[in-house]
C-alpha positions as CSV (number, residue, x, y, z in Angstrom):
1,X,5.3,14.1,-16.3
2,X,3.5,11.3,-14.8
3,X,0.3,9.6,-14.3
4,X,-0.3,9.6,-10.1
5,X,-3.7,7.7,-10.3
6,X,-4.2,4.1,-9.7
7,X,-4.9,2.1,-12.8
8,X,-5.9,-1.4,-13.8
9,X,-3.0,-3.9,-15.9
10,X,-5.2,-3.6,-18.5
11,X,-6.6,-0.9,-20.2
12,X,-8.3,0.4,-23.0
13,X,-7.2,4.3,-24.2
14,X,-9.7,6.6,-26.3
15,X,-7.3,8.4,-28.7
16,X,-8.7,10.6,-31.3
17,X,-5.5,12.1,-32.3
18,X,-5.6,15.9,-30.7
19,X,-2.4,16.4,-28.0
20,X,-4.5,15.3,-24.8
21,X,-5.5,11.6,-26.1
22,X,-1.7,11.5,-27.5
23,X,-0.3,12.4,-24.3
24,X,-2.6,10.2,-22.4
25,X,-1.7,7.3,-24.8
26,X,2.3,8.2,-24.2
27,X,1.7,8.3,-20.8
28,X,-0.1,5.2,-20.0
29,X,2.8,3.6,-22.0
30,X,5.1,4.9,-20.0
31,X,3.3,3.6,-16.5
32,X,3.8,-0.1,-17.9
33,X,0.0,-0.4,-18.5
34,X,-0.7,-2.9,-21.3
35,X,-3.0,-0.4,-22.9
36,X,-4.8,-1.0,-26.6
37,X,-5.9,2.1,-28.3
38,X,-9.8,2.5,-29.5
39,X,-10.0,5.3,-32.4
40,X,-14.1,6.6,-33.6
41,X,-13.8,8.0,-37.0
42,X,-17.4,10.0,-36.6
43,X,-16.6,10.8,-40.2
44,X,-17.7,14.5,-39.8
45,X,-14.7,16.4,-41.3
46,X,-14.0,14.2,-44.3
47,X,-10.6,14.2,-45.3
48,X,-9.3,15.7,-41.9
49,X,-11.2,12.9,-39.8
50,X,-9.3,10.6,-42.2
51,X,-6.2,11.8,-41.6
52,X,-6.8,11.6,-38.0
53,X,-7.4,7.9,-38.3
54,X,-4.0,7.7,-40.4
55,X,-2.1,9.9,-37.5
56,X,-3.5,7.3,-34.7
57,X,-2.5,4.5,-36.7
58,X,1.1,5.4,-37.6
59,X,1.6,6.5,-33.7
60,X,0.4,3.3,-32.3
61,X,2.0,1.0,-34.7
62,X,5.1,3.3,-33.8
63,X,4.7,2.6,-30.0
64,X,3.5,-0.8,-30.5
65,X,-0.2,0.0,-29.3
66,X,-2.8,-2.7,-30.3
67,X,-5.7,-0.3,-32.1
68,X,-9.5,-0.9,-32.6
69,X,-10.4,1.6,-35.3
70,X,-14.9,2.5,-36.0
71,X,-16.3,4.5,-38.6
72,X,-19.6,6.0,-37.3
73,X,-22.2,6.9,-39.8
74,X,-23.5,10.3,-38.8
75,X,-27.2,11.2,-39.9
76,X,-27.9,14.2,-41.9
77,X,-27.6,16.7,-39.0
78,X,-25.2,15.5,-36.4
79,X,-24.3,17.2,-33.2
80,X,-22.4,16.6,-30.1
81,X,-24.5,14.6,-28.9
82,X,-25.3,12.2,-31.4
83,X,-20.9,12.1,-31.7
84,X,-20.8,11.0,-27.8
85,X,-23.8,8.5,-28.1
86,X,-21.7,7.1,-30.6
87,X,-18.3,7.1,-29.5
88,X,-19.4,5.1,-26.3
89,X,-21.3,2.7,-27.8
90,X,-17.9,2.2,-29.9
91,X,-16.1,1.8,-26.6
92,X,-18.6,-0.5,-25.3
93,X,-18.1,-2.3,-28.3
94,X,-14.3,-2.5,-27.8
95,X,-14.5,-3.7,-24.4
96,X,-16.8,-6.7,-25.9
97,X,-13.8,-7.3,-28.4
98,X,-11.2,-7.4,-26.4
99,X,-12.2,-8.5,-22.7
100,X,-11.4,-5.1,-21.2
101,X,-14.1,-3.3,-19.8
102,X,-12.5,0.0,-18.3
103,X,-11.2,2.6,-20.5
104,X,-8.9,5.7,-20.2
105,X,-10.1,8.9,-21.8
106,X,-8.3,12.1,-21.9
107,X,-10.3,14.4,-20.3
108,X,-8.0,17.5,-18.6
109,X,-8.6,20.0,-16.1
110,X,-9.5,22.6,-18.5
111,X,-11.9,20.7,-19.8
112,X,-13.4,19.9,-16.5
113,X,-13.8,23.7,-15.9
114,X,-15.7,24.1,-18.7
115,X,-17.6,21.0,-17.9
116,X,-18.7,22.9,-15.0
117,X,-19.8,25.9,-16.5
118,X,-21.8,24.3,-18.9
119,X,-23.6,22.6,-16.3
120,X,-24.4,25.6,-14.8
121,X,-25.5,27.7,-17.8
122,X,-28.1,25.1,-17.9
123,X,-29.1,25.0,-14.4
124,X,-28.1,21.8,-13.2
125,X,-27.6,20.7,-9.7
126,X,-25.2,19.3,-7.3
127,X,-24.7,16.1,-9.1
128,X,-24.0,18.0,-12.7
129,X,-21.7,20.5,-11.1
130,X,-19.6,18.1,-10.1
131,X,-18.0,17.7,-14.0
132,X,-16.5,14.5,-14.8
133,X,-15.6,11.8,-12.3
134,X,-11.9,10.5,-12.3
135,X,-13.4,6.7,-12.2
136,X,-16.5,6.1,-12.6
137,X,-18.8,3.3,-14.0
138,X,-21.9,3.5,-17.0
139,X,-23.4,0.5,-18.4
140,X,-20.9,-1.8,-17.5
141,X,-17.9,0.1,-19.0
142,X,-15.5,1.4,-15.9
143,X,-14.3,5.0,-17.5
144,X,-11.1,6.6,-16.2
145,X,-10.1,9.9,-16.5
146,X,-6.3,10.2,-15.3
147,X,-5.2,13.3,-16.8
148,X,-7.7,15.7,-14.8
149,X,-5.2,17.0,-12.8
150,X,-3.1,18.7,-15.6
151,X,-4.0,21.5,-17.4
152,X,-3.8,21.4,-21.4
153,X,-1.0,23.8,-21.7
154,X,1.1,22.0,-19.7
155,X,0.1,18.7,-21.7
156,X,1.1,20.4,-25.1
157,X,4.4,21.5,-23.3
158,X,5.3,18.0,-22.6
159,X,4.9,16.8,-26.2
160,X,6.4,19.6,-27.4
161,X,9.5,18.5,-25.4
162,X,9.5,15.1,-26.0
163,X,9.1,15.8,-29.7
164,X,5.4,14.2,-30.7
165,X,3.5,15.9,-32.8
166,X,-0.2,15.5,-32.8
167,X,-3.9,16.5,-34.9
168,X,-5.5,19.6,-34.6
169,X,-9.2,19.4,-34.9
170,X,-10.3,23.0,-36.3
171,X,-14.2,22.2,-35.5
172,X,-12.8,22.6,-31.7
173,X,-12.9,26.2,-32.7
174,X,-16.2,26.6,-34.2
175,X,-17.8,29.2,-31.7
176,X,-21.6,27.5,-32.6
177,X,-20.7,24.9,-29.6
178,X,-21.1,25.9,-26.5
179,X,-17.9,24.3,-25.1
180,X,-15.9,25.8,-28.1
181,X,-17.4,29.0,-26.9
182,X,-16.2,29.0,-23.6
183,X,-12.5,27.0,-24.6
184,X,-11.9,30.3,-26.6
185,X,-14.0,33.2,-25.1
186,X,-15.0,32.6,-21.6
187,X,-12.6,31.1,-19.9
188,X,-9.4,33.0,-21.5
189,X,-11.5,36.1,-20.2
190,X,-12.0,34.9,-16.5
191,X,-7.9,33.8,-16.8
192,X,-7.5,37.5,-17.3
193,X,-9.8,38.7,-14.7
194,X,-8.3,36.6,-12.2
195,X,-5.3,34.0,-13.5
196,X,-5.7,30.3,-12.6
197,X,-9.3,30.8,-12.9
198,X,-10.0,27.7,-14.8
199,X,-7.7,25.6,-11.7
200,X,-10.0,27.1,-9.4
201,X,-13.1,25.8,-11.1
202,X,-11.8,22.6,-11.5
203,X,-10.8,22.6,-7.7
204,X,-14.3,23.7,-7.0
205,X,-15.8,20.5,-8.6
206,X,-13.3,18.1,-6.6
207,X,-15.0,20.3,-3.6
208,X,-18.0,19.6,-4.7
209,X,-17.8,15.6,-5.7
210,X,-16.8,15.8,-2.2
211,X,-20.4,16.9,-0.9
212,X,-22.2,14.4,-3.5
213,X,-20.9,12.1,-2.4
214,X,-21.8,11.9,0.8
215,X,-25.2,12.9,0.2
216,X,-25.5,10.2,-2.1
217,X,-24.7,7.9,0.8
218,X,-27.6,9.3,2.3
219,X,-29.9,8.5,-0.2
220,X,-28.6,4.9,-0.7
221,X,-29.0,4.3,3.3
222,X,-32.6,5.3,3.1
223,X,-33.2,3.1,-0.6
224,X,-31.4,0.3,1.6
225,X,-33.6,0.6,4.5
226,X,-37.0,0.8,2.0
227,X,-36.3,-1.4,-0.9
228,X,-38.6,-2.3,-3.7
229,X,-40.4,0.0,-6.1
230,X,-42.7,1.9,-3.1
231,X,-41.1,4.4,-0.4
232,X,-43.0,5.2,2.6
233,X,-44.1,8.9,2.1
234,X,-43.7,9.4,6.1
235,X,-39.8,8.7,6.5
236,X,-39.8,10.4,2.9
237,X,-41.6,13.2,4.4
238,X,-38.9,13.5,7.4
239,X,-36.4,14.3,5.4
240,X,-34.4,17.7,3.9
241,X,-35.9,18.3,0.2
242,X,-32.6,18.4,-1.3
243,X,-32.2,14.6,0.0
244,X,-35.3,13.9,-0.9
245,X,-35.0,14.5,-4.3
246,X,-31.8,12.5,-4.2
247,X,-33.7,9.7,-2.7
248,X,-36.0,9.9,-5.5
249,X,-33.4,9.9,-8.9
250,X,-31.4,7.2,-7.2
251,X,-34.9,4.9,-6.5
252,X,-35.9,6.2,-10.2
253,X,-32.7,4.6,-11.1
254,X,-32.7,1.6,-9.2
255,X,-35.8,0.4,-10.3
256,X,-36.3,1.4,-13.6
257,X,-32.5,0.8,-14.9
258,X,-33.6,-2.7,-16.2
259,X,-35.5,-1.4,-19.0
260,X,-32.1,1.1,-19.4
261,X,-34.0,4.3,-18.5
262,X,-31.9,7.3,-17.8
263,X,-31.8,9.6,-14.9
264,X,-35.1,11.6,-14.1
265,X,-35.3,15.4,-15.5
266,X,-35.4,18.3,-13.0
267,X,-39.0,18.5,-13.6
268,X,-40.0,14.5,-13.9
269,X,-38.3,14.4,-10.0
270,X,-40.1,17.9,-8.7
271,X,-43.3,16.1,-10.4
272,X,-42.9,13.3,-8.2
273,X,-42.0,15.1,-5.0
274,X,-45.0,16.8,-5.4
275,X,-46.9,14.0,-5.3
276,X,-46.2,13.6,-1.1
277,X,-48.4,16.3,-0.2
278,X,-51.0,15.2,-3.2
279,X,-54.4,13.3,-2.5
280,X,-54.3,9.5,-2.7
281,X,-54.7,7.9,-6.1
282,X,-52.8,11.1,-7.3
283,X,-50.3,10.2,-10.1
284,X,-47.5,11.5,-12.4
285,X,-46.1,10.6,-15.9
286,X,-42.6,8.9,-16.2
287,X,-40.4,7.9,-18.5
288,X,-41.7,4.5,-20.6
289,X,-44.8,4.4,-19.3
290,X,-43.9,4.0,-16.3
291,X,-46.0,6.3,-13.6
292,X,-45.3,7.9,-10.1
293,X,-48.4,7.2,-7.8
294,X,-49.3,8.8,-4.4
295,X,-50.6,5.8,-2.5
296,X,-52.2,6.4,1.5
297,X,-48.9,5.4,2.9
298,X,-46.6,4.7,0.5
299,X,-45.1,6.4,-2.8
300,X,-45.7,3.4,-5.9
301,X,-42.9,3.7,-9.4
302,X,-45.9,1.4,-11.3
303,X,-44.5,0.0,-14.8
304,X,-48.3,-1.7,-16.6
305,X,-45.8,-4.7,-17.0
306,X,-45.3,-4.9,-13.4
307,X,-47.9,-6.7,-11.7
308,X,-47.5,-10.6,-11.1
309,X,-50.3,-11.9,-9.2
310,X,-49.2,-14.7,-6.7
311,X,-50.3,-18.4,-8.1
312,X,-52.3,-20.6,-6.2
313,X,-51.0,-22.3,-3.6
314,X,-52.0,-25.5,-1.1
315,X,-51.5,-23.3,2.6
316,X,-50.0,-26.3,3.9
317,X,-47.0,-25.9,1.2
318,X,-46.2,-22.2,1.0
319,X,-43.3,-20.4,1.8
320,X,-45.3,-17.1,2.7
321,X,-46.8,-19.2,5.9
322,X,-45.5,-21.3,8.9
323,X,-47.7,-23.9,10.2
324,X,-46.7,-23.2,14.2
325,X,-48.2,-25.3,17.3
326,X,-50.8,-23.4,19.3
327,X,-49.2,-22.1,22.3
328,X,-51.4,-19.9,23.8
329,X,-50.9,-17.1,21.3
330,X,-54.4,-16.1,19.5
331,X,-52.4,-14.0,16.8
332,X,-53.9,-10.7,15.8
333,X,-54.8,-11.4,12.2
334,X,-52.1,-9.0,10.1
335,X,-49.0,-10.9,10.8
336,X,-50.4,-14.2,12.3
337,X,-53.7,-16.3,13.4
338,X,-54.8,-19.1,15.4
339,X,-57.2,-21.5,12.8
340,X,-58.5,-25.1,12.7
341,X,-55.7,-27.3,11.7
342,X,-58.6,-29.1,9.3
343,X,-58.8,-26.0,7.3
344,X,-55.4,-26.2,6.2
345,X,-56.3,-28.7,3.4
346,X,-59.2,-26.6,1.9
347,X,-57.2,-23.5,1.5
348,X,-55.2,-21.7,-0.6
349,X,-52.4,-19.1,-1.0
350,X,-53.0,-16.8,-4.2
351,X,-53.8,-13.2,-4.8
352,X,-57.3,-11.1,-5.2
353,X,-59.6,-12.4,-7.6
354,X,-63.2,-11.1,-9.2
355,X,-65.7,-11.8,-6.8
356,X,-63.7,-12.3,-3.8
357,X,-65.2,-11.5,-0.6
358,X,-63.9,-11.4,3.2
359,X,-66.5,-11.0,6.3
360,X,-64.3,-8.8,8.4
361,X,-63.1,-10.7,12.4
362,X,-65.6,-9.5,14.5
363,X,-67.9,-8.2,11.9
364,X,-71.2,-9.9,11.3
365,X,-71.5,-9.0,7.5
366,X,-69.5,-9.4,4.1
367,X,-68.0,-7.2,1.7
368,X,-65.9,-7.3,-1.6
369,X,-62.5,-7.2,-1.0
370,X,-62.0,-4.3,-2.8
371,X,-64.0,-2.3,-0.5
372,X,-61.8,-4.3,2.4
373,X,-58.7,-2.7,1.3
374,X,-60.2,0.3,0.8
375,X,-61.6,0.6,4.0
376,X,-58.0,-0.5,5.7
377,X,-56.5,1.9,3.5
378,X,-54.3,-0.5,1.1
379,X,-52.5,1.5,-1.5
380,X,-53.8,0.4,-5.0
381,X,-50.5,-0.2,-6.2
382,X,-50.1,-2.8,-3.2
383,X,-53.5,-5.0,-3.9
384,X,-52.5,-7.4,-6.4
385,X,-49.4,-8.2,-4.1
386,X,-51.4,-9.1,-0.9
387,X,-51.3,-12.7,0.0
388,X,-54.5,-14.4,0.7
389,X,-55.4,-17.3,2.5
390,X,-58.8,-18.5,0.8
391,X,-61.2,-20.9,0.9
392,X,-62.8,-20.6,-2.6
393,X,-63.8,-17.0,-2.8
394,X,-64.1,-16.7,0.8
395,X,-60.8,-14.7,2.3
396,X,-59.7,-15.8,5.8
397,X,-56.5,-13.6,6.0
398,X,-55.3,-11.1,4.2
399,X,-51.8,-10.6,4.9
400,X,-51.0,-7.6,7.0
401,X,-53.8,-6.6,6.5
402,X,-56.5,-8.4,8.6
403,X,-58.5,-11.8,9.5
404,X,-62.0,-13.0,8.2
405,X,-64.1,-15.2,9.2
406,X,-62.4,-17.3,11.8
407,X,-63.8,-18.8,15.1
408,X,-63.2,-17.8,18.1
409,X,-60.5,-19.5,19.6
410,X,-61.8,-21.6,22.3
411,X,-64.0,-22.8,19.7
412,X,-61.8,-24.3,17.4
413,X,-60.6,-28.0,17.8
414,X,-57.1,-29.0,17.0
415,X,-56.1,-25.3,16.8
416,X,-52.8,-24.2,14.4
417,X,-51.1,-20.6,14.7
418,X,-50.4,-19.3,11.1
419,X,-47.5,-16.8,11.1
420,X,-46.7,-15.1,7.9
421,X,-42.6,-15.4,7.0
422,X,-42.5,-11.6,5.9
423,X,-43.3,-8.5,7.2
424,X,-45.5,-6.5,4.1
425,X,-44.4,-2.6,3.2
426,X,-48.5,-2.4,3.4
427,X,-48.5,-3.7,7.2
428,X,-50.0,-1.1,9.9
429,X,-50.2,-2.6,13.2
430,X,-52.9,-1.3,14.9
């Protein structure tokens, strides 16, 4: 038996003692990786989770393994769960310890079958359906799961042969779990229904990891062509629901993973999809207070924390305008504008502020701007991040969204053309 998969120089092994992490440990030895063991004493089973620690130490001082041993300290009513949260934050530990950030765990193709069917006793999707990735990434720690091919028969087999005992964890049989459950009821009766049951579930997520993938693709080819935390609900709208719901996790993901939220439930994403055929100002709950928000155009993720109003700014400095020469070119007031080259000096660059006020090109009163961007349809969401080009309270452009009050230009001496340097998700050209 060997390991087929590519693998780093370097690796870190989870080994808890039972014949799969043994193997893999065995194995990985065998490839010529330079592989140190990591062992989680969850300290659930008392003496038996002590002698594990005592089996994984005696076999790796046998092979010559470097071993990171943890002892969790479980609350008063653990579950699996709670065991998992912990044994990766030991990993992730480990990998601080010792410089390696990928680990090998010991995951087989049985267990990926009933990975599977767990996922969809709970009614998960594509994504869930798809069991356990043979390399994949989370929070920084690369996680490999070489042994996915081989079923755990034939791993005990191999042990068996090469004469290595290993731990037996009787909780594995406690038919409470619902993995335990379908280890020893479930799958042995689909086996005798139809034998090699369990390959062909495992084959069926490989099938399926297949699909997910590209459809993720998708969805990070749209996120690429929209970034930032607001989607326009019209190329949203044009797609299949299935990828838009994609589009939505993985945007959930992208810009809320810096305050470490997880993944959006099944209901959290259909809340949000159902926000594209909600009014305007129509808004949904998310995780840490962060909130979905139906804008006119757009789709807003809106964090309270998130707003940062632009500074003030001398026009003649900023980076959001270029000074051009006139050429002929009026500009049409969203993305540029012919003005007096004098004016330059008495303006500024900032965003909206109480009591600001813009009298509309062509228009001979004045209104609030808030009533401006409401009348030109500005999402909400957008307002705070609208450049302005003021003159004390006074707005002469707003950017890409409109011009003040601005003469006419064969009336202005010494004309300038202002050109904004970005195009604004709020932009509508008329």
């Amino acid at each position: 038996m060997r390991l087929t998969q590519p693998l780093p120089h370097k690796l870190l092994a989870g080994v808890s003692g039972g014949a799969d992490s043994v193997a893999l440990l065995h194995l990985l030895a065998q490839a010529g990786v330079q592989v140190t063991a990591v062992h989680v004493n969850h300290g659930l089973r008392g003496e038996a989770s002590d002698g594990d620690e005592a089996f994984v130490a005696d076999l790796c001082n046998r092979m010559n393994v470097p071993l990171c041993t943890y002892r969790a300290a479980p609350p008063e009513n653990p579950g699996e769960d709670w065991a998992r949260r912990a044994r990766y934050a030991f990993f992730r530990q480990a990998a601080e310890e010792t410089g390696v950030h990928a680990i090998a765990l010991a995951h087989h193709r049985d267990d990926q079958a009933e990975t599977l069917l767990m996922h969809l006793l709970r009614g998960s999707g594509l994504t869930g359906l798809c069991g356990m990735a043979p390399d994949t990434t989370i929070d920084g720690l690369r996680i490999l799961r070489p042994l996915l091919a081989y079923p755990r028969n034939e791993l005990q087999a191999w042990l068996a042969e090469i004469g290595q005992p290993w731990r037996e964890d009787v909780s594995n049989a406690d038919p409470r779990y619902l993995r335990n459950a379908l280890r020893g009821d479930v799958l042995p009766r689909l086996e005798a229904l139809l034998p090699g049951a369990a390959e062909r579930i495992a084959n069926t997520a490989v099938l399926l990891a297949e699909d997910e993938a590209v459809l993720h693709a998708l969805a990070e080819d749209f996120l690429a062509e929209h970034p930032g935390d607001a989607l326009p609900i019209d190329a949203l709208r044009a797609q299949p629901v299935g990828l838009q719901k994609r589009i939505l996790r993985a945007w959930w993901v992208r810009e809320a993973s810096p305050t470490g939220e997880r993944g959006l439930s099944a209901r959290q994403t259909q809340e949000l999809l159902d926000l594209l055929e909600a009014r305007a100002s129509a808004r949904c709950n998310l995780p840490a207070c962060w909130s979905g928000i139906r804008g006119w155009t757009h789709l807003h993720l809106v964090h309270p924390l998130q707003a940062r109003p632009l500074q003030a700014h001398p026009a003649a400095q900023s980076q959001l305008l270029e000074v051009l020469p006139f050429t002929g070119d009026h500009g049409d007031g969203v993305t540029c504008q012919v003005i007096p080259r004098a004016w330059l000096q008495e303006c500024t660059i900032r965003s909206r502020q109480a009591q600001d006020f813009i009298c509309p090109f062509g228009m001979s009163g004045g209104q609030s701007l808030q009533d401006y961007f409401v009348n030109r349809r500005v999402d909400a969401a957008f307002r705070e991040r609208v450049p302005l080009l003021c003159r004390g309270r006074e707005v002469l452009l707003a950017g890409g969204v409109g011009a003040g009050r601005i003469p006419r230009c064969d009336e202005i001496d010494d004309p300038v053309l202002l050109r904004w340097t970005q195009a604004f998700p709020w932009q509508q050209m008329k």
